[in-house]
C-alpha positions in Angstrom: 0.0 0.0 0.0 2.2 3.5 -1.1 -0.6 5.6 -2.3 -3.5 7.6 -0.4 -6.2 6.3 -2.6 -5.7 3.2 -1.6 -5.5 4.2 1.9 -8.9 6.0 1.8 -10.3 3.4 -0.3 -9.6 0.8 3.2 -12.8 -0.1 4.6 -13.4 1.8 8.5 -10.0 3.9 7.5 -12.4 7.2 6.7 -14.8 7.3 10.0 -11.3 6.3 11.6 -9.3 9.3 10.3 -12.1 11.8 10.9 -12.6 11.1 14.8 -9.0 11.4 15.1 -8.7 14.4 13.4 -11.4 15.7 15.6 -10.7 14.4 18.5 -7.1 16.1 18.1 -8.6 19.9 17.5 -10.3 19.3 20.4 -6.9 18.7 22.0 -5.4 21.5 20.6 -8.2 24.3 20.9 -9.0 23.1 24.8 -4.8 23.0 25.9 -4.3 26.7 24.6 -6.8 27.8 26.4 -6.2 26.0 29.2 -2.3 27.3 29.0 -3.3 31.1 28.2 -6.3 31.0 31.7 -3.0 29.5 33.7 -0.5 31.9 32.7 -3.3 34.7 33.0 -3.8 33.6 36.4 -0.8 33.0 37.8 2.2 34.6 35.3 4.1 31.4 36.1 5.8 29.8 32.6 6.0 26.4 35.1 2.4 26.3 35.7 1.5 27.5 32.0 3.2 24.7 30.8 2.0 22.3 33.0 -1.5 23.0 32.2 -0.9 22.7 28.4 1.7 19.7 28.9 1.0 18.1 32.3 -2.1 15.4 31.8 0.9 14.0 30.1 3.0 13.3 33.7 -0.3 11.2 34.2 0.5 8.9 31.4 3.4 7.3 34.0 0.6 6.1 36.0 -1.9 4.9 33.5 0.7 3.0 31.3 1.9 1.3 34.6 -1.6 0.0 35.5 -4.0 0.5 32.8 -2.1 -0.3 29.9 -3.2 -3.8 29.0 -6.6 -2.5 28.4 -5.1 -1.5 25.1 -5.8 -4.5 23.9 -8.2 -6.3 26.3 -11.3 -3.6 25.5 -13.6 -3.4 22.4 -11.9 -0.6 20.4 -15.0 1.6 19.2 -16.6 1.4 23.2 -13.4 2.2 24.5 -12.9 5.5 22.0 -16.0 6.8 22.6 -16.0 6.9 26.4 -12.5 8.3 26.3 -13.6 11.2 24.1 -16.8 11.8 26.2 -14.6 11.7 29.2 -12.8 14.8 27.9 -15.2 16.2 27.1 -16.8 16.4 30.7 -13.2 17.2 31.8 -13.2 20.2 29.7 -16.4 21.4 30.8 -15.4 21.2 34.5 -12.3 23.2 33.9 -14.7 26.0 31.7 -16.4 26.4 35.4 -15.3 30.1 36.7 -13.6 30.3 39.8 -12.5 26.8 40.1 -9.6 26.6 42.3 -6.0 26.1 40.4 -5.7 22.5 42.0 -8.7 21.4 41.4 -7.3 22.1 37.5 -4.7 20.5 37.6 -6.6 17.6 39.6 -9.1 17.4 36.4 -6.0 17.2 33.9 -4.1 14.5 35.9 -7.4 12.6 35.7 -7.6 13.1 32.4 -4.0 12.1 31.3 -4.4 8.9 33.7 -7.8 7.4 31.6 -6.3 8.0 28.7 -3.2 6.5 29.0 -4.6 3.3 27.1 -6.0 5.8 24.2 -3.2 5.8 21.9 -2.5 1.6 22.1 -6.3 1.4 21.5 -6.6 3.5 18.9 -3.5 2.7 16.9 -3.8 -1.1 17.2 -7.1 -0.1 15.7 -5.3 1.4 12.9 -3.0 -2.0 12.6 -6.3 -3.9 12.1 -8.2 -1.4 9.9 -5.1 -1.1 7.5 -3.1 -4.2 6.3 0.7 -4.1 8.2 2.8 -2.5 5.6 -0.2 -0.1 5.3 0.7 1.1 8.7 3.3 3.6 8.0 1.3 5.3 5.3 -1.7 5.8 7.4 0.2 6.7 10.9 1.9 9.5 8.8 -1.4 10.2 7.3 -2.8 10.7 11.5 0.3 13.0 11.7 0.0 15.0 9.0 -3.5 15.9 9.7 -3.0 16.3 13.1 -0.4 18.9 12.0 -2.9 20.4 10.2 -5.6 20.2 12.7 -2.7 21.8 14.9 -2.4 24.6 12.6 -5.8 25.4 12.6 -6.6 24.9 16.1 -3.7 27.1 16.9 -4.2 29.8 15.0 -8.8 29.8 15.1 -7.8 28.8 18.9 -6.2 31.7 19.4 -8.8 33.9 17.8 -11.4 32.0 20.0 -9.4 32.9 23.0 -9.8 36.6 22.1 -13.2 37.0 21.4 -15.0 33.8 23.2 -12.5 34.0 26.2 -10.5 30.9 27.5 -13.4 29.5 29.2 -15.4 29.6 26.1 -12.8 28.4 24.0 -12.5 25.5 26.4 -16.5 24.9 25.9 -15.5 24.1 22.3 -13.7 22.2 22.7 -15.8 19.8 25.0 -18.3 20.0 21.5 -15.0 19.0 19.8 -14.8 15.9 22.0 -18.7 15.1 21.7 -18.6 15.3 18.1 -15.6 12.7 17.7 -17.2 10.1 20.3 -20.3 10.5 18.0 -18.1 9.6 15.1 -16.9 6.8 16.9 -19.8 5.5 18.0 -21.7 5.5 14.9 -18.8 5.5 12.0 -17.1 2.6 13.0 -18.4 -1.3 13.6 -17.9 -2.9 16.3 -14.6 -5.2 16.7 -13.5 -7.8 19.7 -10.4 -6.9 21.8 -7.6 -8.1 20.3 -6.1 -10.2 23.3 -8.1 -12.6 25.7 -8.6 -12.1 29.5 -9.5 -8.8 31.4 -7.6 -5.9 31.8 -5.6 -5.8 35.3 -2.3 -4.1 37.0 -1.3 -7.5 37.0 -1.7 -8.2 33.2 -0.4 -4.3 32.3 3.2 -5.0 34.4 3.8 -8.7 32.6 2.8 -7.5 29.3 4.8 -4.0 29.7 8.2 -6.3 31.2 7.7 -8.7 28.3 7.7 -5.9 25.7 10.7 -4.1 28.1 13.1 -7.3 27.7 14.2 -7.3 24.4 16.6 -5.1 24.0 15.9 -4.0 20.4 12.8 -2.7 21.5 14.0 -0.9 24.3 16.1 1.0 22.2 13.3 2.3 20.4 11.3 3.3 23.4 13.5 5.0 25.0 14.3 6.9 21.6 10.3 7.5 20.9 10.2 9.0 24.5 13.2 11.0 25.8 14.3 13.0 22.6 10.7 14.0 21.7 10.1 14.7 25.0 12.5 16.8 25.8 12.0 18.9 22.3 8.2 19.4 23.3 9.2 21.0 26.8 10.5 23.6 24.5 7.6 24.1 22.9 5.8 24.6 26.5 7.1 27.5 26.5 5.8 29.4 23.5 3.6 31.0 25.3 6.1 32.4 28.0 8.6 33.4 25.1 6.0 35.5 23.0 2.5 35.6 24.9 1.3 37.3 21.8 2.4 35.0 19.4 2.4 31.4 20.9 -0.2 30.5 18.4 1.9 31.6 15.4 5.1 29.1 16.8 2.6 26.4 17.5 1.3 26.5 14.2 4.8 26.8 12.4 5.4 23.5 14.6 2.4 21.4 13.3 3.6 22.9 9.9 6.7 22.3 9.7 5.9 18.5 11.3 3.2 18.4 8.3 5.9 18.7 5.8 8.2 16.0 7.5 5.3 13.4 7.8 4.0 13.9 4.0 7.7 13.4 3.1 8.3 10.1 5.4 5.7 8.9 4.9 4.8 9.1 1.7 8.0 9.5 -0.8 11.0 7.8 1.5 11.2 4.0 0.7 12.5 1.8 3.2 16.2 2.2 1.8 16.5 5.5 2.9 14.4 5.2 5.9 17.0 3.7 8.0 19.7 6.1 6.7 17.7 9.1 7.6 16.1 8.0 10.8 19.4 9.5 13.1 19.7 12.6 10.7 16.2 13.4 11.6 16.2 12.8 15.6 19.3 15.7 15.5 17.4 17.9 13.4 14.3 17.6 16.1 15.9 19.2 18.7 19.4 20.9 17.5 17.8 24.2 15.9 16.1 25.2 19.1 19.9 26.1 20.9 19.6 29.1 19.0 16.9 29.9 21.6 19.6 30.7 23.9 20.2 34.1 21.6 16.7 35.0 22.1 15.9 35.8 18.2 13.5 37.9 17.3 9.6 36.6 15.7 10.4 36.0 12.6 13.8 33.5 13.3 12.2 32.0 15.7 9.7 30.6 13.6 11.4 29.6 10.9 13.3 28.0 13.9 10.5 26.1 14.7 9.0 25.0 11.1 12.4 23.3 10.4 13.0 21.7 13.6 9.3 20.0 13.5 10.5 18.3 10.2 12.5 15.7 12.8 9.3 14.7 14.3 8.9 12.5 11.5 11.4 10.6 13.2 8.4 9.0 15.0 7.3 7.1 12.3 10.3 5.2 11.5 10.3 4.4 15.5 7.0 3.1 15.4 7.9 1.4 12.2 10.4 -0.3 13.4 8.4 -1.3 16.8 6.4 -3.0 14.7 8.6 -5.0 13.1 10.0 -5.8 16.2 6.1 -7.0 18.0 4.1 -9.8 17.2 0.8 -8.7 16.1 -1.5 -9.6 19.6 0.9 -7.4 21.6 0.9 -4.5 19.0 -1.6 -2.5 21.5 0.5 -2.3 24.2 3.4 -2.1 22.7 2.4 0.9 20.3 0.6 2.3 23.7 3.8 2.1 25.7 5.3 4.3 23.3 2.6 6.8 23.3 2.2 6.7 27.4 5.7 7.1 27.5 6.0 9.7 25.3 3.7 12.1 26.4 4.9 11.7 30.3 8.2 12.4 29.0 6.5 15.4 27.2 5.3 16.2 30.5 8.8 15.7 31.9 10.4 17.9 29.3 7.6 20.1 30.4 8.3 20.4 34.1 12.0 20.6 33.3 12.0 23.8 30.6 9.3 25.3 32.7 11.7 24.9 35.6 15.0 26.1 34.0 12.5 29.0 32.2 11.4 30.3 35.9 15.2 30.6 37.1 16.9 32.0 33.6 14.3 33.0 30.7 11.8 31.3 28.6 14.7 30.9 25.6 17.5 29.9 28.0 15.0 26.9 29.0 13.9 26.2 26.0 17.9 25.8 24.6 18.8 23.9 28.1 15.9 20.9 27.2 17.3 21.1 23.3 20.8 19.8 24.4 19.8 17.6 26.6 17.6 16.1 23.4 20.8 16.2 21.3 22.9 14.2 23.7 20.0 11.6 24.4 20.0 11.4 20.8 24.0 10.7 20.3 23.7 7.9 22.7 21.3 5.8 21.5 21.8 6.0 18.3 24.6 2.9 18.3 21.4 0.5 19.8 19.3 1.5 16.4 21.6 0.9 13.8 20.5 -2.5 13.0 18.1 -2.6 10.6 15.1 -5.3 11.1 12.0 -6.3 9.2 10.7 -4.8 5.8 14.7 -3.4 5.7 15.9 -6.9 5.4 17.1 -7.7 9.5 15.0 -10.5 11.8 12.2 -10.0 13.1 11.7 -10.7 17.1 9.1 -12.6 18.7 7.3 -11.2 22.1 10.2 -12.2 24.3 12.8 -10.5 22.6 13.9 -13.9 20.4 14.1 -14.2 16.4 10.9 -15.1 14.4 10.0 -15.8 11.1 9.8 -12.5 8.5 7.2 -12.0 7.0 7.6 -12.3 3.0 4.3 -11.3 1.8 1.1 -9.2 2.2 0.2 -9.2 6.3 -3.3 -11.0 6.2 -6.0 -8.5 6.2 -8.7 -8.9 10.1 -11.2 -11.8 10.4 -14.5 -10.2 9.3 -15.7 -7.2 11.4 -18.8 -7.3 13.8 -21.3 -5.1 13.1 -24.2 -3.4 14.2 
């Protein structure tokens, strides 16, 4: 599968994409506003990029217990609670006068249920589109999520102004509604992929098989720490140009756009292993000009071409894949997504930190480096190339299995309603 047509024309792939790309304007239009009420409230860059960054801490929790539910829970019941859940979560932080931890008590909530959201919903995409569809259609999620970004940035913003945060934050709990509607009624109904009910118990074993090949943990640790650590730069947009955060936010899901259409689309499996490294340095490396404090106009072109390395991603979650046998591809896609977003959280916490001692560019350069050098020393532990680029293929405990040489088999027939 190389071409979009064929991607659209996938059975459930069109209902699929759309409450995504919902479901992530929602995300978008609901964080700013949260972020701008914070920093309105309280001046603080820390808190301000807590509020737009810190559900993520919660993911540490969530991927530690809830995590096998990833695979253990029908996919389409499972979605749509988690979108109505934000959705009341956003309407309880629209509520004037709630107190500031009894915000940050709702968005620890929220980043806790959802931890199991991104395993669900991307071993639905695994089922939906045949395997060596996946790449195609994960950079088709990310390139309209970067476009959902830039519009939810930049109308976000406008909402801001002339609804007010706590309006703007009411939208995007109709946002939310509107995806778990598209869920609920767009998609049929499929049976977990894995047997047995979700349990701590189940989430540890599952999360310490997946954790003991050593393959794979190179690859987590390079989806989560680098990333990370680039995104708690981004938490501080809004302390570096309070005006303007929108604009950088928006030259971000651009510029991460342009690297996902490229990846995904044009880059044959050749060149992605040779450009996989190249683009985890290009992530984070641009932002230590930050340290210089450069004007508007720098600092977005700073940003656009530094989101090109986001597209790094894919080839990680490419090469997870290769690296996972098909009934653990839940968990193991939503290890990397919990642990990703608490180590955006992380990176959060950290820049915000630095940022309240120096200055919003002086954090925001401090988390960069730290990115580069993570970086550097993985990068020995994910030069051996595996699956689709010709290497072995490892079975759930981390030993060699068979490679696949044709087509992955498409899903038993669907249930529906």
């Amino acid at each position: 599968m190389r071409t979009y047509r064929e991607l659209f024309r996938t059975p459930q792939f069109s209902p699929f994409f759309t409450a995504v790309s919902v479901q992530t304007a929602a995300q978008t239009a609901t964080g700013l506003a949260l972020g701008t009420l914070v920093y309105t409230r309280t001046g603080s860059p820390l808190l301000s990029a807590l509020a737009m960054f810190g559900p993520s801490l919660a993911q540490v929790a969530g991927a530690l217990t809830l995590l096998s539910a990833a695979d253990r829970l029908p996919p389409r019941a499972a979605l749509t609670a988690l979108a109505l859940f934000s959705a009341g979560a956003a309407c309880v932080q629209a509520v004037p006068g709630l107190p500031l931890w009894a915000v940050f008590a709702v968005l620890l909530a929220v980043g806790a249920a959802s931890s199991p959201g991104g395993g669900i919903r991307y071993g639905l995409l695994n089922e939906i589109v045949p395997r060596e569809g996946f790449l195609l259609g994960r950079s088709v999620l990310n390139m309209t999520g970067g476009a959902m970004q830039i519009c939810g940035f930049a109308v976000g913003g406008l909402l801001v102004t002339v609804f007010s945060a706590r309006g703007t934050l009411l939208i995007g709990a109709g946002l939310y509604a509107v995806a778990a509607a598209v869920t609920r009624f767009g998609l049929a109904a499929r049976p977990p992929r894995a047997t047995g009910r979700p349990s701590v118990r189940e989430t540890r074993r599952t999360n310490a098989l997946l954790w003991s090949s050593t393959p794979r943990r190179y690859v987590f640790l390079a989806l989560w720490v680098p990333n990370g650590l680039v995104v708690g730069a981004e938490s501080l947009y809004v302390a570096y140009a309070p005006g303007h955060a929108g604009l950088l936010f928006a030259g971000g899901a651009l510029g991460m756009l342009a690297g996902d259409a490229l990846v995904g689309r044009f880059v044959t499996a050749r060149w992605r292993v040779r450009l996989g490294a190249p683009l985890r340095l290009l992530l984070a490396a641009p932002y230590l000009i930050f340290a210089l404090r450069p004007g508007l106009p720098l600092a977005l072109a700073v940003v656009v071409l530094a989101s090109v390395g986001f597209a790094a991603s894919l080839l990680l979650q490419e090469r997870l894949m290769a690296l996972t046998p098909q009934e653990l591809s839940g968990q193991a896609l939503g290890l990397g997504s919990s642990g990703m977003l608490a180590m955006q959280g992380v990176g959060a916490a950290v820049a915000g930190g630095i940022a309240q001692l120096t200055s919003p560019g002086t954090g925001m350069a401090a988390v960069a480096g730290l990115s580069v050098a993570v970086t550097l020393a993985l990068a020995p532990g994910l030069r051996t190339p595996v699956g689709a680029d010709g290497g072995r293929l490892l079975g759930a405990d981390g030993s060699p299995r068979a490679s696949r040489t044709g087509p992955a088999p498409h899903p038993a027939p669907e249930e529906t309603t």
